[in-house]
Each structure stands twice: as structure tokens, then as C-alpha cells.
LUMKE-615950 format. One record per residue (C-alpha): x, y, z. Coordinates in steps of 0.25 Angstrom, whole numbers, plus 2048, in hexadecimal, padded with zeros to 3 digits. Each point is the difference from the previous one (the first is absolute). Last residue first. Layout:
BEGIN
XYZ ...
//
This chain:
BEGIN
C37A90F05 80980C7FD 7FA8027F1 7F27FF804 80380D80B 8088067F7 7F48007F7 7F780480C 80880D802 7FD8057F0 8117FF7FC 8078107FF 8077FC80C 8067F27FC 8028057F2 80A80B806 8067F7809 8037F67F2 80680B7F9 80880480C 8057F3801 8047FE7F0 80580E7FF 80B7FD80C 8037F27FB 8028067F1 80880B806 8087F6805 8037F97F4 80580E7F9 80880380B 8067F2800 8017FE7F0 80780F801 80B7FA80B 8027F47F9 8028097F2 80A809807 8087F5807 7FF7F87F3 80880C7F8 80A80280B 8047F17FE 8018057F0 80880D802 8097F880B 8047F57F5 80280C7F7 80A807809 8067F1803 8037FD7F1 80880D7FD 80A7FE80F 8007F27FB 8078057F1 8017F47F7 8018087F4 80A80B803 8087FF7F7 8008107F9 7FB80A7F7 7F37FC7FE 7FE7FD80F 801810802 7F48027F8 7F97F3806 80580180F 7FD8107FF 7F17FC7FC 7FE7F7809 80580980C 7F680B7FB 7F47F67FF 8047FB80E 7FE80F805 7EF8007FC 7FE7F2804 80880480D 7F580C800 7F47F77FE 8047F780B 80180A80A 7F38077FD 7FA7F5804 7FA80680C 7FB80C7F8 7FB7F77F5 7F78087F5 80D7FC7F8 8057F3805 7F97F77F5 8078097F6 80D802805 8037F1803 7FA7FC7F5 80C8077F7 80B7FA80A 7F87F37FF 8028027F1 80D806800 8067F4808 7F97F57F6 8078087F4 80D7FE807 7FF7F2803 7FC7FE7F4 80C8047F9 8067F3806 7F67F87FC 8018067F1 8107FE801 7FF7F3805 7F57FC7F5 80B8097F4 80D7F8804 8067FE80D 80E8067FF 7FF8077F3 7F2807804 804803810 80C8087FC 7FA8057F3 7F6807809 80A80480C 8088077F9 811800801 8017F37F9 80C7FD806 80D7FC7F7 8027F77F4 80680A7F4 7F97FF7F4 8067FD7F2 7FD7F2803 7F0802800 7F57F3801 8097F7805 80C808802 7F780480C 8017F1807 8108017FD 80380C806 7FA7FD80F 7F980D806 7F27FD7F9 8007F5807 7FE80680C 7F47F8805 7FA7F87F6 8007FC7F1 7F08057FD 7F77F6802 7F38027F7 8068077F6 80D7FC7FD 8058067F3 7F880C802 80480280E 80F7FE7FB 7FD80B7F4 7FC80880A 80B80080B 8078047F3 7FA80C7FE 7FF803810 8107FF7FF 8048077F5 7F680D805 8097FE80C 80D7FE7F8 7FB80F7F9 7FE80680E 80E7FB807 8068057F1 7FA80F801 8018067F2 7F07FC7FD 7FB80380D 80480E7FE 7F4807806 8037F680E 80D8077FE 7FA80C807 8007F980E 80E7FE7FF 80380F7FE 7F6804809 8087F680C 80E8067FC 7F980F800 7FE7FD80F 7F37FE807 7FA80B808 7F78057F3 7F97F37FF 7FD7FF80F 7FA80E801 7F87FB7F2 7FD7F4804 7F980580F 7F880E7F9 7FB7F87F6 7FB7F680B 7FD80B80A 7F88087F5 7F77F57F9 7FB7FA80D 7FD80D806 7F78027F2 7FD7F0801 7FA80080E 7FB7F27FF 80B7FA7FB 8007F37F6 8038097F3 80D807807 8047F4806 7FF7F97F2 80980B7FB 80A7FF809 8027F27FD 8008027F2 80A80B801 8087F980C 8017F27F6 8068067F6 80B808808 8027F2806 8037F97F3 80A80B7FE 8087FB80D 80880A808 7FD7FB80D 7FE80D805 7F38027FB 7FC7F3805 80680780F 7F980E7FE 7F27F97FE 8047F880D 80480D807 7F38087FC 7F77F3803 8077FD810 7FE810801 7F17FF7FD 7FF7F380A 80980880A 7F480A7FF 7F47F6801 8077F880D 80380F806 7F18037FE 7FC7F3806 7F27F97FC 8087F97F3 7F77FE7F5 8028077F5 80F800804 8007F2800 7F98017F2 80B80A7FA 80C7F5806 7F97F67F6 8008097F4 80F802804 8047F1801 7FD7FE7F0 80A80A7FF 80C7FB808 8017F47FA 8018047F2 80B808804 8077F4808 7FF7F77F4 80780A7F7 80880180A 8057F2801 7FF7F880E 7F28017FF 7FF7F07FF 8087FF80A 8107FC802 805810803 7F580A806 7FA8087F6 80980B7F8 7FF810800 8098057F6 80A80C804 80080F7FB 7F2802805 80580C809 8087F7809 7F880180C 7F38037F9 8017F47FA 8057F780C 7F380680A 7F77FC7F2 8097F2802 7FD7FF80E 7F08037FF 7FE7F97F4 8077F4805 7F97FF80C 7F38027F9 8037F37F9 7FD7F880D 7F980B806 7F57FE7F7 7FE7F37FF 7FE800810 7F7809800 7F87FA7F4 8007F5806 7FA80580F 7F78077F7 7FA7F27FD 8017FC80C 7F9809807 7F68007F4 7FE7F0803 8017F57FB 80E7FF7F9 8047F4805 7FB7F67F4 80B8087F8 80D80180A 7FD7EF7FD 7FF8047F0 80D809800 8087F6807 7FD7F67F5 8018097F4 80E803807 8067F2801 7FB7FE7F2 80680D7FC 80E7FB808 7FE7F17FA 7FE8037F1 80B80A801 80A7F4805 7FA7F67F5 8038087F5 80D803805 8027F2803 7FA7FC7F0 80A8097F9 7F68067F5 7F87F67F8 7F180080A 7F77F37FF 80080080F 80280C803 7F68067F6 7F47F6808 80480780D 7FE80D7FC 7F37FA7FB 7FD7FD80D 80580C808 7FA8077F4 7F17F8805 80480580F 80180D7FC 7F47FF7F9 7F77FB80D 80580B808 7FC80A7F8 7F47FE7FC 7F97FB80E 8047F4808 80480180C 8037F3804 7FA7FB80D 800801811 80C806801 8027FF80B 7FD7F7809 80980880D 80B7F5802 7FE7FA7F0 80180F7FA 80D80380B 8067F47FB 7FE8047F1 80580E804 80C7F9808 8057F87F3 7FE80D7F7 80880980A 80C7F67FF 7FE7FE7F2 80280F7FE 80B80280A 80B7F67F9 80B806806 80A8087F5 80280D806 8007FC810 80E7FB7FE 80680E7FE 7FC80D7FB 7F3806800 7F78077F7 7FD7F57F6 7F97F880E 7F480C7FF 7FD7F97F1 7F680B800 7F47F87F8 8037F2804 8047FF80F 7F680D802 7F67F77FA 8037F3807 80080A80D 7F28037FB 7FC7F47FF 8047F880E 7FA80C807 7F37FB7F9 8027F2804 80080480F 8057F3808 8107FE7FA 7FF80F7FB 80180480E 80E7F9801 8038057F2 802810803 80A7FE80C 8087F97F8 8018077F4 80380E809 80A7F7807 8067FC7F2 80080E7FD 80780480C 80B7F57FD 8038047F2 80080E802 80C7FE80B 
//
């Protein structure tokens, strides 16, 4: 029965998408970020929603003319050079070419989707559309899995849903704390009381929720993320108190199974998950080193006889870190690419700030700069930990950082153009009063 209410939910939603491009991304979105089709059982679990969605936005782009070009900006013009030099790796990749071949087309498919949603994000209607949308998406988990830890008093693990790239809960953890900086400027900017307060509760449950998925990497991640927040707020002494007051609550609901795991962070050294970690990231090293400019591809880290290249005493598995991740797999000018997506979205975020400062109209913008630098820095303290390199939900929040960006500066250049116009004229009325009358006089015949 889920099935087929969802599949008339999905339904419903692309028709309009087939004339309103717009509508068309954020249903791609939802498709990508939630993975609302995980949820349900039966034949509506497997459908191939996002090339659907894709076909009808690019319908919808040539119905309606839009978009009219590439937006091309920092961000987006990198992420298409990694989708290049991704490219590139596959090709002279030496793990098992098909599953090389089958990650290259998924992030290709999603570097694609995520430039068209790109040139659509126009306006700051839709750009908070996105951000709505991105954050009930994940918030959905936080809420549910806050509601399950509370439930069960934090003696279960909170997972993602099954066959997604958050599937694990190491992954959902992360997840779930870039997506509270992004709830905390909804509420900034939500008019309703009732939307503000559900906002707060959304936050409290969602922190609850990464807590609850158990994960060390997480535990990491919450202090720095809360920590940023604190340093990003306005009012940092109310700031101070309901953050210290929210981790220490939830800290002291969890059970002693939960502090006795989070203290083995301390003794990194006896934990064998953690010394086959630091294993890994060495040897994903040594492979970078031995294949600079390429790297060996995606996954091949996971394949025993590429590692035995440069280590055989370790044991092939994930990388778990997003940094040696992206340096074994596509050498040090993937990895610098890649990074520079990051250190692109800080710098708009950063501009965004400071240009919008004496800005009350833009005040907006600012304050999403402000929240996006929280979100980042959960995705890089959390990312350490983790595979979570290729992450579309982490690419469309700085994506949306720099299209807010060009909004705020076109909107600036426009005041500051018109004042220019208004200057000019009243300049000129004022010379033509202040001429001798015989000298307009001249100057009019």
C-alpha cells in the first residue's frame, strides 16, 4: 500500500515538473537527498525516479527557456573540472574497470543534475525554497531517529535508510549535523512563531539522533560543530548556555554502553576498527605518492591486490576519510580540485557576511553564509572519519552558498547603479538652477 501512495505522490509532483523547471529540481533534490523511495516496500523501491525527474527538468528548461546559460561561478565551474579529472582516473584507473566505471556514471550523473538545479537558483525564493527542501530531507531522519532515541533510551543505533549513500550510521551522524546549522536559518527566518518553534524542536531531536547513532566520529563532529555555532551567533551568551545546556542534557540521557564507547576514542591505540583506519589512510598515501597525478580510481582501495602494492601487511577495506579517499582515488590535482570546492564555498560564505553587513534586506544572505560555515565545518570534522566524499547533499549546500552570493552582489550593483542615476539627475537639476538664465538660454538653442 506505501508503494502505491508514493508512486502517486511522485506522480502527481512530475506532471508540473514537465512545464516548471524549478519544481523539476527540487523534486530531483528530494529523490537525491532523502531517498523518500528507501522508505517503502515493493515495486516502487527500485524505479528510476532521478533520470525521470532529469528528463522532464530539461523538458521543462526548453518549454519555459530556461535556463538561459551556465552559471558559472567558483563552485560550479570546479565541480565540473573533478567531473573531468574524475573522468580522466577512470580511464587510466587499476581497480576493476566496471565498478570503476559504475561510480564514475552515478557522480557524473549527479555533477550533471547538480549544475542544471545550479542555473535555477535565481532567486531568494528559491533559493530558500532549497534550503527547505534540503532540510527536510535529512531532518526527517533527525526528527524520527531523535523520536526512536528517546524511545529506547539510546540503547539502539540510529541507521540511514538501506541502499544510500547514508545508509551507515556513521554516514547518517554526519548527515544529520551539517543539516542542523541549515534548520537554525529557517528559523531565523521563518515569520511564523509555530514554524520557529518546530524548527528549535526539529534541531533538539536531530542533535538527539547523531548522538544516538553511536558513532565516535560524530561525537567529534558535534563538538566542533557546536562550536562554530557558538562563534557564528549573534547572542553568544544565550548562545553559549542552550548549546552547553542541549549536549550536556543529551550526553547525560545516553546510556553507560554509549560513554563507554565514546571513551575508547582515548584508547585509539587498543581499538583495532581505529588502528586499520590509521592502516588505511597510510597506505592510501603511499598510493597517492606512487601515483600522483591519477591516482588508481574509485574503490580501489577496496581490492587487496592494488593495496599490496605499496603495503601487504594491510587489509584492503574503505578508507573511512574523505581526504585519503579522494587522494588515492584521483591523485593530488583531483584531490586539490576537490578541496577547492570547499575552500570556494567558505569564501562566498565569507563575502556573504561582509558585503551583506550594513545590509538589512540582505540580511538573509549573510546569515546562510553565517550557518553554511557551521555545516562545512561538520562535513570536514565528521568527513575525517568516514566515505563520504562524493556527498550531493554537501555539494548542493555550497552550490546554493555561491548562487546566494550572485544574488546579493547583483542586488548591491543595482542599488549602487541606481543611486548613481539618481545622483546624476539631481546633479544636473541642481546645475540647471544654479546656471546665470541667459546661459541656459544659449545652451537650449
Amino acid at each position: 500500500m506505501r508503494s502505491y501512495v508514493f508512486f502517486a505522490v511522485y506522480l502527481g509532483l512530475l506532471a508540473p515538473a514537465l512545464v516548471q523547471p524549478f519544481l523539476g529540481a527540487l523534486l530531483w533534490s528530494w529523490i537525491a537527498f532523502m531517498n523518500p523511495h528507501r522508505e517503502v516496500w515493493g515495486f516502487a523501491t527500485n524505479l528510476p525516479y532521478a533520470m525521470t525527474i532529469f528528463l522532464a527538468m530539461l523538458v521543462a528548461c526548453v518549454i519555459a527557456k530556461e535556463p538561459k546559460r551556465f552559471d558559472a561561478n567558483g563552485v560550479t565551474v570546479l565541480l565540473l573540472l573533478f567531473a573531468a579529472i574524475f573522468t580522466l582516473t577512470t580511464i587510466t584507473g587499476i581497480g576493476p574497470s566496471e565498478v570503476m566505471w559504475r561510480r564514475w556514471e552515478a557522480n557524473t550523473k549527479v555533477v550533471i543534475g547538480a549544475l542544471l538545479v545550479a542555473s535555477l537558483l535565481t532567486t531568494r525564493r528559491r533559493i530558500h525554497a532549497m534550503v527547505w527542501l534540503m532540510v527536510i530531507s535529512i531532518g526527517y531522519y533527525g526528527v524520527k531517529g531523535g523520536i526512536f532515541t528517546a524511545m529506547t533510551g539510546g540503547g539502539f543505533r540510529v541507521m540511514g535508510p538501506p541502499d544510500t549513500m547514508i545508509a551507515d550510521r556513521n554516514h547518517m551522524a554526519v548527515a544529520l549535523l551539517v543539516s542542523v546549522p541549515l534548520m537554525n536559518y529557517l528559523r531565523l527566518h521563518s515569520r511564523h512563531y509555530i514554524a520557529r518553534l518546530g524548527l528549535l524542536a526539529a534541531m533538539g531531536l536531530t542533535l538527539l539522533a547523531a548522538v544516538g547513532s553511536q558513532s565516535r566520529g560524530a561525537l567529534l563532529a558535534l563538538g566542533a560543530t557546536a562550536a562554530v555555532l557558538w562563534w557564528r551567533s549573534k547572542k553568544k551568551v544565550v548562545s553559549a548556555i542552550v548549546l552547553f545546556g542541549c549536549i550536556l542534557a543529551i550526553l547525560a540521557f545516553m546510556p553507560d554502553s554509549w560513554a563507554l564507547r565514546m571513551n575508547s576514542i582515548l584508547d585509539y591505540d587498543s581499538d583495532a576498527s581505529a588502528m586499520g583506519r590509521l592502516r588505511i589512510w597510510w597506505a592510501s598515501w603511499l598510493i597517492a605518492l606512487q601515483y600522483p597525478l591519477t591516482g588508481v580510481g574509485f574503490r580501489a582501495m577496496y581490492y587487496q591486490h592494488i593495496v599490496n602494492l605499496v603495503a601487504p601487511d594491510v587489509n584492503a577495506r574503505a578508507v573511512h576519510s574523505i581526504y585519503f579517499e579522494v587522494l588515492g582515488e584521483h591523485g593530488f590535482p583531483g584531490f586539490f580540485v576537490w578541496l577547492g570546492l570547499t575552500v570556494a564555498g567558505i569564501y562566498y560564505a565569507q563575502r556573504l557576511m561582509r558585503i551583506t553587513r550594513d545590509r538589512p534586506d540582505l540580511a538573509w544572505a549573510g546569515d546562510l553564509g553565517r550557518m553554511v560555515q557551521v555545516s562545512i565545518v561538520a562535513y570536514l570534522a565528521g568527513g575525517a572519519f568516514l566515505s563520504l566524499s562524493y556527498w550531493d547533499y554537501y555539494w548542493m549546500i555550497l552550490i546554493v552558498t555561491a548562487a546566494a552570493h550572485t544574488i546579493a552582489v547583483r542586488a548591491i550593483q543595482a542599488d549602487a547603479t541606481s543611486r548613481g542615476m539618481v545622483g546624476a539627475g539631481a546633479w544636473k537639476r541642481s546645475s540647471m538652477r544654479e546656471a546665470p538664465r541667459g546661459a541656459v538660454r544659449g545652451a537650449a538653442t
